[in-house]
C-alpha positions in Angstrom: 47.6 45.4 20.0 48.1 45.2 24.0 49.8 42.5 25.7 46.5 40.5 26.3 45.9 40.4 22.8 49.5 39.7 21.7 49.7 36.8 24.0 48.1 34.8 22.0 50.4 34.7 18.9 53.7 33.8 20.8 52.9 30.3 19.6 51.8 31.0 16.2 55.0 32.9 15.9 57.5 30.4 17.3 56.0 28.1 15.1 56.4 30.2 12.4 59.8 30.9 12.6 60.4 27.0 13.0 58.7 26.8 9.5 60.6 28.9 8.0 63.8 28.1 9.4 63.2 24.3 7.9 61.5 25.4 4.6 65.3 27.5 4.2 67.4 24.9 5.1 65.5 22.5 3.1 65.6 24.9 -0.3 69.2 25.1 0.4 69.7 21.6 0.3 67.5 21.0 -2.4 69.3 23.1 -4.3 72.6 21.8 -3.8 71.1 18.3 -4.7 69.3 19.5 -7.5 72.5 21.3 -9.3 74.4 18.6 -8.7 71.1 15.9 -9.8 70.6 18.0 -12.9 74.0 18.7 -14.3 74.2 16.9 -17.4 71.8 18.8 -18.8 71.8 22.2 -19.6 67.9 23.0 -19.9 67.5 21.6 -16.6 70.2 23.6 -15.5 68.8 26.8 -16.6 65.8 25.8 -15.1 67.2 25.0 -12.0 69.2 28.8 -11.8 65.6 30.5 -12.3 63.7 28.9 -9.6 66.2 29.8 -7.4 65.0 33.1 -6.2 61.1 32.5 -6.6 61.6 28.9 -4.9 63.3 30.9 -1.7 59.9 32.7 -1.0 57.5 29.5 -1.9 58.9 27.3 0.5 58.9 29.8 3.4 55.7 30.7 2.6 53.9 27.5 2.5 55.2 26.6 5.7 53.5 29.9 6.7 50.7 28.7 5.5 50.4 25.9 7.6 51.0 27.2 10.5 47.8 30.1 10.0 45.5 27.1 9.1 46.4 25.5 12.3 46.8 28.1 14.5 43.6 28.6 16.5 39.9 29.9 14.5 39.6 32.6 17.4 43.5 34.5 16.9 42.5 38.2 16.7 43.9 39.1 13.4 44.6 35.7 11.8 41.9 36.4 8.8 44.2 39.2 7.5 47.4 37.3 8.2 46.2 34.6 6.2 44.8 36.3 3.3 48.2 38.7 2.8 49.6 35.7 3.4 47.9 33.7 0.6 48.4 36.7 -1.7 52.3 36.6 -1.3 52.1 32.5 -2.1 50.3 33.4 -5.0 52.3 36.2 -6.7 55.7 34.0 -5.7 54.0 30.7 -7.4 53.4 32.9 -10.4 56.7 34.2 -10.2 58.3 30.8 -10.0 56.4 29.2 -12.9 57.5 32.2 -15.1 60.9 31.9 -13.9 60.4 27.8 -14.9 59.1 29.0 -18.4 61.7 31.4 -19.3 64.7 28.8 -17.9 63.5 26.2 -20.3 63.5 29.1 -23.1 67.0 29.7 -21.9 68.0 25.6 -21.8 66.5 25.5 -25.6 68.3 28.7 -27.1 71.5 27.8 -25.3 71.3 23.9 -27.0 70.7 25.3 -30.7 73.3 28.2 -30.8 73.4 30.3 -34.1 77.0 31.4 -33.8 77.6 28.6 -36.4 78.0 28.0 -40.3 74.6 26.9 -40.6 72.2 28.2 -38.0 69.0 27.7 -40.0 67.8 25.0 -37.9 69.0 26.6 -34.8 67.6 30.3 -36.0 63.9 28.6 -36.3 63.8 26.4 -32.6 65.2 29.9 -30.8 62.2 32.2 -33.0 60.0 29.8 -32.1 61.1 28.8 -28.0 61.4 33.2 -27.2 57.3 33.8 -28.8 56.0 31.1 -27.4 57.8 31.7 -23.7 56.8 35.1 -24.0 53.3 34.1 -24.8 53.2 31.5 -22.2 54.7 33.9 -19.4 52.1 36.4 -20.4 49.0 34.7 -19.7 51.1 33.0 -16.8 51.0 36.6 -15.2 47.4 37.2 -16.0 46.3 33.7 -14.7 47.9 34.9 -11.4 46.8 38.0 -11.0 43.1 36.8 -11.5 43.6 34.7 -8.5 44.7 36.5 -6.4 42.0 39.4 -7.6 39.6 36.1 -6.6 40.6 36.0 -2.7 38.7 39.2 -2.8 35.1 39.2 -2.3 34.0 42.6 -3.7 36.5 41.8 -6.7 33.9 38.7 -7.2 31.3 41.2 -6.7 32.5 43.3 -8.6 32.9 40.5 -11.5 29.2 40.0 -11.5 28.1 43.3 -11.8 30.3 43.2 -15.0 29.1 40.6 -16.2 25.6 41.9 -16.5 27.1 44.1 -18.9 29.5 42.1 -20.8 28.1 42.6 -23.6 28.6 46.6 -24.2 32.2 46.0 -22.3 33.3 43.5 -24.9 32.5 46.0 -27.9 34.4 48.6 -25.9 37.7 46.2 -25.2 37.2 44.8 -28.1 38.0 47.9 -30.1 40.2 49.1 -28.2 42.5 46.1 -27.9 42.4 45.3 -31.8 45.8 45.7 -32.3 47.0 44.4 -29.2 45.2 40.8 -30.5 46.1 41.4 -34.1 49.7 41.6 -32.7 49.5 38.5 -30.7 47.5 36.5 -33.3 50.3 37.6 -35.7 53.0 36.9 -32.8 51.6 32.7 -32.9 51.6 32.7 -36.8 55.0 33.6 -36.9 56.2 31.3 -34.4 54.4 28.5 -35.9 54.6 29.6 -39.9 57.9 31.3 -39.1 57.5 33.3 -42.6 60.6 35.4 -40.5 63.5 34.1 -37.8 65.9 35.7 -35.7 69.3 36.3 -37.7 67.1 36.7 -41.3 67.7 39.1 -43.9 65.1 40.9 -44.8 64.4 43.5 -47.5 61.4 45.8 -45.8 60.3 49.1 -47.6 63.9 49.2 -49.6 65.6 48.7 -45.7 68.3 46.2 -45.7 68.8 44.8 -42.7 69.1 41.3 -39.8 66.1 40.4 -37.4 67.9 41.7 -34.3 65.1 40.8 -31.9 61.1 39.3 -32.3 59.1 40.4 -28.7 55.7 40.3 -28.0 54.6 43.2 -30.1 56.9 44.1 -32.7 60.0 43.3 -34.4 63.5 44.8 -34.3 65.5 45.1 -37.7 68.8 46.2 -38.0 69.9 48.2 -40.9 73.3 47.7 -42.2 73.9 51.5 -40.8 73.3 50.6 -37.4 70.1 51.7 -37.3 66.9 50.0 -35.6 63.5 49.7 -37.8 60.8 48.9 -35.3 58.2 47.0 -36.9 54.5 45.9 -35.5 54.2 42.0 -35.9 51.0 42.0 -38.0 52.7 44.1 -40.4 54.3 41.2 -41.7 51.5 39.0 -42.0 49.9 41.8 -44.1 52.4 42.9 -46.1 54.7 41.1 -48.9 58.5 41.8 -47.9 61.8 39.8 -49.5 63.5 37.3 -47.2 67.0 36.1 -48.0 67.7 33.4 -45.6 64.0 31.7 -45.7 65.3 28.6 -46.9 69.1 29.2 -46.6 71.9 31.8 -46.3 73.2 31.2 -49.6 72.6 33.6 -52.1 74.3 35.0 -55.4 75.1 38.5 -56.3 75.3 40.1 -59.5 78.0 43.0 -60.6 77.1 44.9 -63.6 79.8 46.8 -66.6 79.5 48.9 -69.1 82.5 48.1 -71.4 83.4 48.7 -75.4 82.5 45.9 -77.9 85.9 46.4 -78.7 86.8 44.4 -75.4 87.9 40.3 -75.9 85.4 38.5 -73.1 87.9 35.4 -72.4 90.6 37.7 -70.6 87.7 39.2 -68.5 86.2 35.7 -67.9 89.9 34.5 -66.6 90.1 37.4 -64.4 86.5 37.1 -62.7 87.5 33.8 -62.1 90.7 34.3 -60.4 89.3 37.0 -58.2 86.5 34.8 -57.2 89.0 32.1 -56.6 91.1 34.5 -54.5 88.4 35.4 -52.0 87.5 33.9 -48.9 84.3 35.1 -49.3 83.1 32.9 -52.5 81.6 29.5 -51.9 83.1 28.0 -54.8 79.9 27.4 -56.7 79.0 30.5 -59.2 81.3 32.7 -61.2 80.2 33.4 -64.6 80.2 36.5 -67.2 77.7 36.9 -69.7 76.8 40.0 -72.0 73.9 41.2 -70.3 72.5 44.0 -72.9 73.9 45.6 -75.9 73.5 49.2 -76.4 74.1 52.0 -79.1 77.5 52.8 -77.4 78.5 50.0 -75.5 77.8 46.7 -74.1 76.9 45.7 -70.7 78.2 42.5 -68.6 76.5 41.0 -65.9 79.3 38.9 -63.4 77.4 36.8 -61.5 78.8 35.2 -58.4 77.5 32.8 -55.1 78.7 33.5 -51.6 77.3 31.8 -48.2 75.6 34.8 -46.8 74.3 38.1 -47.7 77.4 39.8 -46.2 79.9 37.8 -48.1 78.3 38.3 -50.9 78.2 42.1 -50.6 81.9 42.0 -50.1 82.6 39.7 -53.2 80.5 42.2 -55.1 82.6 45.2 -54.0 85.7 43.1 -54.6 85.0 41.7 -58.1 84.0 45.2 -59.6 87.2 47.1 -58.3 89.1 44.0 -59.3 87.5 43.6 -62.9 87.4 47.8 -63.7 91.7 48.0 -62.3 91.8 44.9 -65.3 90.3 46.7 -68.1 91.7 50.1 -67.2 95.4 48.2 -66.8 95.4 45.8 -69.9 92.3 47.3 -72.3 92.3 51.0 -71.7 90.7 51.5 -74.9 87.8 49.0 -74.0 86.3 51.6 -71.5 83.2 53.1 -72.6 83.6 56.1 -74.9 81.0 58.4 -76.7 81.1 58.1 -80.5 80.4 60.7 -82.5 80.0 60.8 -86.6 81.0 64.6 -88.1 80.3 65.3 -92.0 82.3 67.7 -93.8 80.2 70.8 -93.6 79.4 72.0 -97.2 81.9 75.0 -98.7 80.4 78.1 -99.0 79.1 79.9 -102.0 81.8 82.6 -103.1 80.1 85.8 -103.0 78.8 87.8 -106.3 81.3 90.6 -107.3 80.5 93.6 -107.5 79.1 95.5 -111.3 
């Protein structure tokens, strides 16, 4: 572009950098206000820290915006300026409404924390606030991107011709984005039905393990080894699997003996209930001892206990049947199990004929 032609956008450009000196100064002042406005509540705050970023290239580029559509119709160039201008203003209002979405997810999780003694309520608003964000961002991305596709005019050319074949493309997509749906549809049932929340135990395919994370597409269990089971969403709507949380963390555990019949069941009954009574783990509501089954050789006692949690009551498990089997073998020895065994005198044999 030679000087004759440049001449002409001097004053587009002065202007411009007017406008987005002001539309600066102004988001820095609205955000001082705005922190200060907003902090007594933490969602807005959250809010408020997202839209930062995004809100530092909307402002500037509005005021852009105003100064193209009143610059004059005849600037060489301006039709290009514009456009990449309005593309910018769209991908940055997209950004900043995401950012908006996923500050109020953070304001909502950070109000229901689940690093208390009873998260359940808070465990079902933070399953519920990350799938629908996620969702909600999604189609916040897709929204954007079709209009900005739509300041294109072959793009809207291009849209017709598809149309004319919609039907053949839908088969096509739909196929191949079956499990892409499936996963989403299954994605809104367990945020609304929430069969599963973050933080729930959950017995999958003989895997013990916590719901470490729920995203878009799958869900991330983790095994009491420290491993990660990656599980597809839909799988659980299709699929029967034991949750231990679903109403409540409490839960009761059951430690099985084999003793002698010859072993009193008071002593043993004292003793489970002083272990249980020693433990920080046990809620103080369950601690019994019954005889379970009785067998040819011996007898077998189920001890059955309560803890708060799936983890406490693992531990209270493992303590009561070290605790209870150090008892027998200490004050009942003989009580263990033993192998009994009935030998009859083996007939004498006949003398042997003597000799003629």
């Amino acid at each position: 572009m030679n000087w004759p032609e440049f001449a002409p956008w001097l004053s587009p450009l002065l202007a411009a950098t007017v406008a987005v000196t002001i539309a600066l100064v102004v988001h820095r002042i609205g955000r001082t206000i705005l922190r200060r406005v907003t902090h007594f509540s933490i969602m807005l705050q959250h809010v408020v820290r997202h839209i930062d970023r995004p809100a530092q290239w909307v402002l500037p580029l509005i005021g852009l915006q105003g100064v193209w559509h009143g610059s004059p119709a005849g600037l060489p160039g301006l039709g290009t300026v514009q456009h990449s201008s309005g593309l910018l203003l769209i991908a940055c209002i997209t950004w900043l409404l995401i950012a908006a979405v996923r500050g109020i997810a953070d304001g909502v999780i950070a109000r229901h924390p689940v690093d208390v003694a009873d998260n359940l309520h808070a465990r079902r608003i933070q399953t519920q606030t990350r799938v629908l964000a996620r969702t909600a961002m999604s189609i916040l991305a897709v929204v954007g991107l079709a209009f900005m596709l739509m300041t294109f005019p072959g793009a809207r050319q291009l849209g017709t011709s598809l149309l004319a074949s919609a039907g053949v493309i839908g088969i096509v997509a739909g196929i191949a984005a079956q499990s892409v749906f499936s996963n989403l549809i299954a994605g809104l049932q367990i945020a609304l039905a929430q069969p599963i929340r973050l933080d729930d135990v959950l017995i999958v395919n003989g895997e013990w393990g916590r719901v470490e994370e729920i995203s878009g597409t799958y869900v991330v269990l983790r095994i009491w080894d420290e491993r990660r089971l990656i599980i597809p969403l839909r799988w659980f709507i299709e699929n029967p699997f034991e949750n231990w949380t679903r109403r409540s963390a409490d839960i009761l555990g059951t430690v099985f003996l084999w003793v002698d019949y010859r072993l009193p069941l008071e002593p043993l009954r004292a003793e489970a209930r002083r272990v249980c009574e020693a433990s920080p783990k046990w809620d103080g509501k369950v601690c019994g001892v019954v005889v379970f089954e009785a067998g040819p050789q011996s007898m077998q006692l189920r001890v059955l206990v309560s803890a708060a949690s799936s983890g406490d009551a693992w531990d209270l498990r493992c303590e009561m049947r070290e605790a209870l089997v150090n008892f027998i073998a200490r004050e009942y020895p003989e009580c263990l199990p033993r192998l009994r065994a009935e030998v009859d005198a083996l007939p004498a044999p006949a003398p042997a004929a003597t000799p003629a």
